[in-house]
MARKE-327695 format. One line per field, with one value per atom (N, C-alpha, C): residue number from 1; x, y, z; residue in one letter. Coordinates in steps of 0.1 Angstrom, whole numbers. Example, Ala and Ser with C-alpha at 12.3 -4.5 7.8 and 13.67 -1.06 7.14 Angstrom:
nr: (1;1;1;2;2;2)
east: (132;123;132;128;137;129)
north: (-57;-45;-33;-22;-11;0)
up: (78;78;78;71;71;79)
rest: (A;A;A;S;S;S)
//
This chain:
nr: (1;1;1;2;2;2;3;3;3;4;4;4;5;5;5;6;6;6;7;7;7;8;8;8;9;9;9;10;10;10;11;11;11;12;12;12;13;13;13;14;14;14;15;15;15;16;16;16;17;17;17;18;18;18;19;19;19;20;20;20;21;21;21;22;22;22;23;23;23;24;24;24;25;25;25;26;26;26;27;27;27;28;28;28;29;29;29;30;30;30;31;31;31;32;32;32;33;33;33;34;34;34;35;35;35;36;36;36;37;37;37;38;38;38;39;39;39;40;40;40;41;41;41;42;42;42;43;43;43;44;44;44;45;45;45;46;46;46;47;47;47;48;48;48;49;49;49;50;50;50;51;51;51;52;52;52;53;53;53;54;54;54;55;55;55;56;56;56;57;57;57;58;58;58;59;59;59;60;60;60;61;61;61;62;62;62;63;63;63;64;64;64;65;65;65;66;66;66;67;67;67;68;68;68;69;69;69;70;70;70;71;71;71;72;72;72;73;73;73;74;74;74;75;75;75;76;76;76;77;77;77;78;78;78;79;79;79;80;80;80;81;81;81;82;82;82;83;83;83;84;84;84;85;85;85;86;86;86;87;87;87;88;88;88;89;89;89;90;90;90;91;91;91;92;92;92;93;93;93;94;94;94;95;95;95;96;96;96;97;97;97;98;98;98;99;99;99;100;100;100;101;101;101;102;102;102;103;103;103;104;104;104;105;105;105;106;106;106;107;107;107;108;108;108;109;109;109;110;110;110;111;111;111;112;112;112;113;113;113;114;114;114;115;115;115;116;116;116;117;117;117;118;118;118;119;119;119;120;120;120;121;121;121;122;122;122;123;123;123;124;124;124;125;125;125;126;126;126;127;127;127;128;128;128;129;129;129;130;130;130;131;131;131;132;132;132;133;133;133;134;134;134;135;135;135;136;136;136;137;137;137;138;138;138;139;139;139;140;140;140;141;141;141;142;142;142;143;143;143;144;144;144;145;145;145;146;146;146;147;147;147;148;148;148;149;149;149;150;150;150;151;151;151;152;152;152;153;153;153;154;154;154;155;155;155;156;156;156;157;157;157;158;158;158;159;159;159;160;160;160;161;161;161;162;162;162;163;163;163;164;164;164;165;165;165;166;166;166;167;167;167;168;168;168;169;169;169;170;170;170;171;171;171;172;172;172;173;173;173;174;174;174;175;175;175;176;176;176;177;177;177;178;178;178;179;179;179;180;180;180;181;181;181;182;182;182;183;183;183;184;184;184;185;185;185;186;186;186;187;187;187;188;188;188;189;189;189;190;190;190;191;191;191;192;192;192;193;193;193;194;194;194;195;195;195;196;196;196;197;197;197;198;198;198;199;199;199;200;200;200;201;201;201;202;202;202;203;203;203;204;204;204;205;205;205;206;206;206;207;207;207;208;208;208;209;209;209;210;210;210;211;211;211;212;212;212;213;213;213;214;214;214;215;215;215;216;216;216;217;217;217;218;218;218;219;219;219;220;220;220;221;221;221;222;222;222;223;223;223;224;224;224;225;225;225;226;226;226;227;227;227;228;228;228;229;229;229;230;230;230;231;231;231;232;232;232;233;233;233;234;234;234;235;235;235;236;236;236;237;237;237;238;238;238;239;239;239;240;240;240;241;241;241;242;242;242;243;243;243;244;244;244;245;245;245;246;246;246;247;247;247)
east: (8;0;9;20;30;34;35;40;27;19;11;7;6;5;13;28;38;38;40;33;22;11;0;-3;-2;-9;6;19;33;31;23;23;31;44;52;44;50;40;50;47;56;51;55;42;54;35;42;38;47;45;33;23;16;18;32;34;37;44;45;28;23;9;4;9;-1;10;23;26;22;17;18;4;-5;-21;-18;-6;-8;-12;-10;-13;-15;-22;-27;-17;0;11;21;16;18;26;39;42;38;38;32;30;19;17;7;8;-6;-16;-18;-27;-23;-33;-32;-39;-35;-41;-42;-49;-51;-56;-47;-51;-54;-64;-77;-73;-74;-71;-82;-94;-105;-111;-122;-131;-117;-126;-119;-116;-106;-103;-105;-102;-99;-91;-82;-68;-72;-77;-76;-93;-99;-106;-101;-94;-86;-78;-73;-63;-68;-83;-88;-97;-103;-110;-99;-87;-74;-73;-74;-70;-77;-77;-84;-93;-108;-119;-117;-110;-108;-98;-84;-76;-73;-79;-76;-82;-78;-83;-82;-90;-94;-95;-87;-89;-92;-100;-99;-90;-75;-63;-64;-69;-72;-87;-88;-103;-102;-88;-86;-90;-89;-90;-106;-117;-126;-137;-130;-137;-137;-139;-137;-145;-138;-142;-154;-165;-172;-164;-171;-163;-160;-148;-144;-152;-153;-158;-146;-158;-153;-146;-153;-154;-145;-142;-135;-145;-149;-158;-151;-150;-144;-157;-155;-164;-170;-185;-194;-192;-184;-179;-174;-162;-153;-158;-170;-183;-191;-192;-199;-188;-179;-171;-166;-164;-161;-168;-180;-194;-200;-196;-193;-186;-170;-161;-167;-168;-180;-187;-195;-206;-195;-191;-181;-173;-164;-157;-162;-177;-186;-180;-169;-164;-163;-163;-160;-147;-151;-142;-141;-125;-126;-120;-126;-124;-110;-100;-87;-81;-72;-61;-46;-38;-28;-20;-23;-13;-18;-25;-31;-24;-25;-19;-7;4;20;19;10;14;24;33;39;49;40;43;55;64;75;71;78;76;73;79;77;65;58;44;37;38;28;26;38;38;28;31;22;9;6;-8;-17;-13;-14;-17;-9;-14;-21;-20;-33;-49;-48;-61;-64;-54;-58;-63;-55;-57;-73;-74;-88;-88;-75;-66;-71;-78;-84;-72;-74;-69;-76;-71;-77;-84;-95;-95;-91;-76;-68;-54;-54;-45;-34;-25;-15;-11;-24;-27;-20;-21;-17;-3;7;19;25;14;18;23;33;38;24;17;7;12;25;31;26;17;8;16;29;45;50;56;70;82;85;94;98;107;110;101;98;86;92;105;110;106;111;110;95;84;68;64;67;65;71;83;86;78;73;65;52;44;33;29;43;41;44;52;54;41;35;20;12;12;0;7;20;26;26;22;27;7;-5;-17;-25;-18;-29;-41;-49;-58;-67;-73;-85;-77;-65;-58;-55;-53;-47;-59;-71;-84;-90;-87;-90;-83;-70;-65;-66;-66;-66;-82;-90;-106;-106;-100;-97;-91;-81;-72;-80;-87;-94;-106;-115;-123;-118;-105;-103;-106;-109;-107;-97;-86;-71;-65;-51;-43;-28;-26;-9;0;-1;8;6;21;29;19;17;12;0;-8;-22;-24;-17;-21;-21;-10;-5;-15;-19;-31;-40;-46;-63;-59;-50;-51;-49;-44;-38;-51;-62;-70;-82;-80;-90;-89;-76;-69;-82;-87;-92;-85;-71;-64;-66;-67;-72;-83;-97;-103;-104;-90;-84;-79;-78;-74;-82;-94;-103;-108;-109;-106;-99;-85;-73;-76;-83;-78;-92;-98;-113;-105;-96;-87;-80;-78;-67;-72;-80;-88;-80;-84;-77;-66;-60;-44;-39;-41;-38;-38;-52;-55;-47;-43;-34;-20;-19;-2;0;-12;-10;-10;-16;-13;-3;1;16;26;27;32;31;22;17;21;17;29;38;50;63;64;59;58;62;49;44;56;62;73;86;90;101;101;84;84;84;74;78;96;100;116;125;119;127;136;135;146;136;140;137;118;122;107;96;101;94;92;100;96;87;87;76;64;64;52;44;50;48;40;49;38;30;28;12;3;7;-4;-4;2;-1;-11;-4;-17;-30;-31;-42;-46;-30;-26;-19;-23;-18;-15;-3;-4;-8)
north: (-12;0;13;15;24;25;17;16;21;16;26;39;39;56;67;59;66;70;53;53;61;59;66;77;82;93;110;96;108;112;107;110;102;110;105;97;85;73;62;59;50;39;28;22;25;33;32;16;14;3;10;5;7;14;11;22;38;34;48;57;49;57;60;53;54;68;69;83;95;86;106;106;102;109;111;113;113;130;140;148;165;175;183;188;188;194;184;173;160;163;159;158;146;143;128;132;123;126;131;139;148;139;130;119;104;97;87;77;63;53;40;38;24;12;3;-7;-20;-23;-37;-46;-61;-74;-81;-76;-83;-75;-81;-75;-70;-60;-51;-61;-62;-70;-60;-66;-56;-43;-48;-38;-31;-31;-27;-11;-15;-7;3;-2;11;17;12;23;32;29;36;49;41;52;63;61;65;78;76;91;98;111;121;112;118;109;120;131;139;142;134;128;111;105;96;88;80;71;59;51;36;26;15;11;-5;-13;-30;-31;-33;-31;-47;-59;-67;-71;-58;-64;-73;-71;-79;-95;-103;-115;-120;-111;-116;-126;-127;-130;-122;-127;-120;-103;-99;-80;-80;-75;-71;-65;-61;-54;-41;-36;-25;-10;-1;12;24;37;50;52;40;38;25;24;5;2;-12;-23;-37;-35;-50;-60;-72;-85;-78;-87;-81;-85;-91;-98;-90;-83;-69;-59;-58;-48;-45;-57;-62;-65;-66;-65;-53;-46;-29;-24;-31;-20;-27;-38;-43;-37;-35;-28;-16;-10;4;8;-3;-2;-5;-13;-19;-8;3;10;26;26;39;47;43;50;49;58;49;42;33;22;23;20;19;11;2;-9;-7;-12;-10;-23;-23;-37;-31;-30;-22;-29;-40;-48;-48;-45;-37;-26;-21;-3;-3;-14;-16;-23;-33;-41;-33;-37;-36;-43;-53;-65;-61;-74;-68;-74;-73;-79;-95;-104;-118;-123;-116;-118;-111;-101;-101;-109;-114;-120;-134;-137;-150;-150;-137;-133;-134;-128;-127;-144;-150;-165;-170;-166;-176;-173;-160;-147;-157;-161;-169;-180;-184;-202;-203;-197;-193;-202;-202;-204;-199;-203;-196;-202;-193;-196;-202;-222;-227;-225;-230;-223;-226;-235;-238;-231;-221;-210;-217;-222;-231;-238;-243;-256;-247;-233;-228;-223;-226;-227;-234;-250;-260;-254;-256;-252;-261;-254;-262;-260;-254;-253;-239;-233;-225;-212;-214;-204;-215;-206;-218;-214;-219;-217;-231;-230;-242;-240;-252;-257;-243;-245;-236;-223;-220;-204;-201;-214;-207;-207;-218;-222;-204;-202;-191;-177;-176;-166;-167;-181;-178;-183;-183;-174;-166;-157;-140;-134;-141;-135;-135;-147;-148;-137;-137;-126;-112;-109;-94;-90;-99;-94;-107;-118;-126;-132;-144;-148;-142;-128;-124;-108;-108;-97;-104;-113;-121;-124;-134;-133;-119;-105;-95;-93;-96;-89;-97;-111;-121;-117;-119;-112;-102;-92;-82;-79;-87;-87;-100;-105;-119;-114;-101;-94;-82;-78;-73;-54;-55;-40;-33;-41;-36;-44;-36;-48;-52;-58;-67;-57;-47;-38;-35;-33;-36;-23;-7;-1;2;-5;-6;-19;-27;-36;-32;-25;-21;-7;-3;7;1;-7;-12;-16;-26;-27;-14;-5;9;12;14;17;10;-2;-14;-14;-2;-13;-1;11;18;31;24;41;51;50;66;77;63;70;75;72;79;94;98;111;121;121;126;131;115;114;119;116;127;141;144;161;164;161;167;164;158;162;174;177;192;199;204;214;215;201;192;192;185;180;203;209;226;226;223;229;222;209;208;209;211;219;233;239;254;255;239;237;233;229;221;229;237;250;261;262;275;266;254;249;254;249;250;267;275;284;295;287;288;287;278;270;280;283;291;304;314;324;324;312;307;309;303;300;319;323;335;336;325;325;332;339;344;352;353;354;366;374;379;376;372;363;352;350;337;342;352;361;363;370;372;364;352;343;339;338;334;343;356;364;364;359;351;342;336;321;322;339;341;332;335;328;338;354;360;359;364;358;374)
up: (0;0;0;7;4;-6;-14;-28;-37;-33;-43;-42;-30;-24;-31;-32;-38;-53;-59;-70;-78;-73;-83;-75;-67;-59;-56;-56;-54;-36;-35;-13;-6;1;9;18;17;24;33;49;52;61;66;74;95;99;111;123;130;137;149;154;168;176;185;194;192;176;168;170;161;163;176;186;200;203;199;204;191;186;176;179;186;190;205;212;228;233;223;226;215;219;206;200;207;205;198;193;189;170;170;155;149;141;133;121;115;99;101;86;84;87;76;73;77;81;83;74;70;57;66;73;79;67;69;60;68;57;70;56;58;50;49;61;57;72;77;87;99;104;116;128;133;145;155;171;180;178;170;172;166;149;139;146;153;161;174;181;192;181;169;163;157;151;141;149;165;170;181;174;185;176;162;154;153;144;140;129;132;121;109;112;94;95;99;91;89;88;88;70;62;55;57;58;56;47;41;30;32;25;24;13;16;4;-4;-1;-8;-18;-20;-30;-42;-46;-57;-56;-44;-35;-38;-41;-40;-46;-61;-70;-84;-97;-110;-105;-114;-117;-130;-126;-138;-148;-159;-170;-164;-165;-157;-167;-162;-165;-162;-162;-158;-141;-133;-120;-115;-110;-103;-99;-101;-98;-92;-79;-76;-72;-73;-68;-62;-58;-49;-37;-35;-22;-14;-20;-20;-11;-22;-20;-4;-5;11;17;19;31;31;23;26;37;34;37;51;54;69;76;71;79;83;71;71;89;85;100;109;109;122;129;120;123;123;116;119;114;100;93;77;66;51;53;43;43;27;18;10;-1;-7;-14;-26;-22;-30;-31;-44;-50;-51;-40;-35;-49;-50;-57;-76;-78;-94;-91;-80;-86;-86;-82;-88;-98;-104;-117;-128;-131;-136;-149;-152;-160;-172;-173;-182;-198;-209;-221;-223;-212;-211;-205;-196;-190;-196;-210;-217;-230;-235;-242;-232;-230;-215;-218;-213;-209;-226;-234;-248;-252;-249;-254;-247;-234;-221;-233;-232;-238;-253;-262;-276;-275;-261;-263;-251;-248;-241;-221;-226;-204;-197;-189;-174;-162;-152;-140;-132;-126;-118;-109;-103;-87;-75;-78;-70;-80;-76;-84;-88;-77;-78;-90;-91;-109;-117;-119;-132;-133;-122;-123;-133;-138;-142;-159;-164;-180;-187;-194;-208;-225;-223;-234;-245;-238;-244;-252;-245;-252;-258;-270;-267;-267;-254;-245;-236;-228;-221;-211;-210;-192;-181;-175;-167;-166;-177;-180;-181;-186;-186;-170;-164;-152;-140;-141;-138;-144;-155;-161;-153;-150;-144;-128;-124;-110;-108;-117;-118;-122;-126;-130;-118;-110;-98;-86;-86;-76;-78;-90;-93;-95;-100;-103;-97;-91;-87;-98;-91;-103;-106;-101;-105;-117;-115;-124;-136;-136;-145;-156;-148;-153;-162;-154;-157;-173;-175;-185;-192;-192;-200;-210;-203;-207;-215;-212;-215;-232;-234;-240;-256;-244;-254;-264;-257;-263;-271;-272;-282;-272;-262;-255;-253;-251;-250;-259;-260;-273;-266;-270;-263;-261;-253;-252;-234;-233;-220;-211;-215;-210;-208;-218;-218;-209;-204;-195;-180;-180;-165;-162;-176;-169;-172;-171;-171;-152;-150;-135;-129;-132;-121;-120;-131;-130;-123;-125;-112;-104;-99;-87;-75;-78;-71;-66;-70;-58;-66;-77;-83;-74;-72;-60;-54;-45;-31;-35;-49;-48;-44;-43;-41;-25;-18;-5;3;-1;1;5;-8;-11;-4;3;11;28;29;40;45;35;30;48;47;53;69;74;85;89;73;75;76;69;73;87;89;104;114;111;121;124;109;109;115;111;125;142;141;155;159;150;155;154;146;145;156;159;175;184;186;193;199;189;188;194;185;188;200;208;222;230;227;233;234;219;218;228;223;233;248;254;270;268;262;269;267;259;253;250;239;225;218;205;196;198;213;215;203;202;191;179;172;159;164;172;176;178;185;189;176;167;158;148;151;142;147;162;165;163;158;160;145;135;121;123;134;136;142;144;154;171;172;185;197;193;199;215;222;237;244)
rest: (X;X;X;X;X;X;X;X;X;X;X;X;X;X;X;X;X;X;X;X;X;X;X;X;X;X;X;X;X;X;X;X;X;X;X;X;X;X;X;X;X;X;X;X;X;X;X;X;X;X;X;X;X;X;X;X;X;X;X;X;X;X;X;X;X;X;X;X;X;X;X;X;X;X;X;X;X;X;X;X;X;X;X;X;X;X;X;X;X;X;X;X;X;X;X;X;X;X;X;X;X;X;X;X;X;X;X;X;X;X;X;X;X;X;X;X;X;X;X;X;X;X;X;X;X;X;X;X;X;X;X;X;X;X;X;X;X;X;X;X;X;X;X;X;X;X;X;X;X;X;X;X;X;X;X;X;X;X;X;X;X;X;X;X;X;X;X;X;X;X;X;X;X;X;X;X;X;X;X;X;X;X;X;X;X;X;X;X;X;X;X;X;X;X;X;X;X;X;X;X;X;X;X;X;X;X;X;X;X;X;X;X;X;X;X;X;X;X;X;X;X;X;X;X;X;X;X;X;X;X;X;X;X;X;X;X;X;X;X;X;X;X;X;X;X;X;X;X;X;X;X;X;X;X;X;X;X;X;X;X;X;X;X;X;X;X;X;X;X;X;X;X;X;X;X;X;X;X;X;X;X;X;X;X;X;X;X;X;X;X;X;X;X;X;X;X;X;X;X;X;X;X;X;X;X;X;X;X;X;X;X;X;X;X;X;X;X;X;X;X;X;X;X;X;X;X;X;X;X;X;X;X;X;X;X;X;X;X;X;X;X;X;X;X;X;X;X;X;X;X;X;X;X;X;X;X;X;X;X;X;X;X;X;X;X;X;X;X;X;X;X;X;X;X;X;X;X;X;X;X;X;X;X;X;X;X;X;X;X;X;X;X;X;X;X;X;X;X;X;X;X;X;X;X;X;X;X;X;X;X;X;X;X;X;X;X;X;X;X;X;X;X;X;X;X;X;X;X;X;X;X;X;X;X;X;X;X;X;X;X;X;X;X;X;X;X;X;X;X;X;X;X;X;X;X;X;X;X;X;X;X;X;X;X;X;X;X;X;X;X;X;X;X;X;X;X;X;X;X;X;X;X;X;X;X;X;X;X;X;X;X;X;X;X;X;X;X;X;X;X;X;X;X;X;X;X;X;X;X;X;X;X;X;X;X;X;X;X;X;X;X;X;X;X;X;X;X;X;X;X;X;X;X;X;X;X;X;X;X;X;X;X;X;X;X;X;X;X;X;X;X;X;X;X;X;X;X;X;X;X;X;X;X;X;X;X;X;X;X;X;X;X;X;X;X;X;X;X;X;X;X;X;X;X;X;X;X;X;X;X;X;X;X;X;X;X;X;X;X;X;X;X;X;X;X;X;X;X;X;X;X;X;X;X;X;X;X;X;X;X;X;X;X;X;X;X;X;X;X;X;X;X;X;X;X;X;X;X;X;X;X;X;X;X;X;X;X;X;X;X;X;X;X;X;X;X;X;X;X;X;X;X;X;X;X;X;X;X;X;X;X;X;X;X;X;X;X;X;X;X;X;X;X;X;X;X;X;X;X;X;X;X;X;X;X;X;X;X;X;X;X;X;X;X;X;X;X;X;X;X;X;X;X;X;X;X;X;X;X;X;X;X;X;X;X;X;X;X;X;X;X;X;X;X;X;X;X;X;X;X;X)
//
């Protein structure tokens, strides 16, 4: 999920451990991140609840970063559409955590597939190859390249690791109906595009307001601090009464 954050969005993104988070909400004079991206794997546990009702409810985002997991994708649109499965467990979390919750494929929005897994994909798509539903099965070489067993066998578990069976399913479909054509970046954008995080830009930027307001506080702060000690006390002054923090 950091990697996509980075990736398609460009938001310095890092993962904090627990205790991390339990100190950057211990107090209003608190430095931490603007924003916070809780990522859930499936329903909210205990934990995944003290953490989420521990932060700011407008700064914080919420994501189910496996939707890809849940079953084939309708025909994709203007919008991401994951399984309906996806759907309804979003919207569980939803209620559970009395917050939006929102349905993302951390792992579509890095696909990155190189010229040998498109070539792959391209013949799965001709020869009309589905992915078992014991995913595993499709490790097995069916000769569908020609190539040595090894090198297919290594191409299509680089395929289940990098987009999984329902990405793979996606492009294969995709590619079989003639909506995209065998090309390396028209593949890698149909998933960027499924994967959801485009959504989050939106999300994001209706934070803005928040993530501001709490950099002024953390700023008066500091502030506060410098003029109590009387270092630079006037330039500090000064800026609280920038901040409308006059003493």
């Amino acid at each position: 999920m950091v990697r996509a954050l980075r990736r398609r969005l460009s938001i310095d993104s890092r993962v904090l451990p627990e205790v991390a988070v339990d100190a950057s909400v211990s107090g209003p004079g608190m430095s931490g991140p603007d924003l916070w991206c809780h990522v859930l794997s499936g329903p909210p546990r205990a934990a995944d609840r003290r953490v989420v009702d521990a932060l700011p409810v407008d700064r914080i985002v919420v994501v189910l970063t496996k939707a890809d997991v849940y079953g084939p994708v309708p025909d994709p649109g203007p919008v991401p559409v994951f399984a309906p499965d996806a759907v309804v467990t979003a919207a569980r979390c939803a209620r559970e955590l009395d917050r939006p919750v929102h349905p993302v494929s951390a792992l579509w929005a890095v696909a990155d597939p190189g010229r040998p897994q498109l070539e792959l994909l391209a013949a799965l798509a001709a020869a009309g190859e589905t992915v078992p539903e014991l995913a595993g099965h499709f490790t097995t070489p069916t000769g569908v390249r020609d190539i040595g067993p090894g090198d297919e066998e290594k191409l299509r578990i680089g395929l289940l690791r990098s987009m999984d069976r329902w990405g793979v399913e996606l492009v294969t479909r995709e590619l079989a109906a003639g909506r995209i054509g065998p090309d390396v970046a028209q593949i890698a954008g149909l998933l960027h595009a499924a994967s959801g995080l485009g959504a989050l830009a939106g999300v994001i930027t209706a934070c803005a307001p928040a993530v501001a307001a709490a950099r002024d506080r953390r700023l008066g702060a500091v502030a506060e601090r410098i003029a109590a000690r009387g270092d630079e006390r006037t330039a500090a002054e000064l800026l609280l009464a920038g901040l409308g923090r006059a003493r």
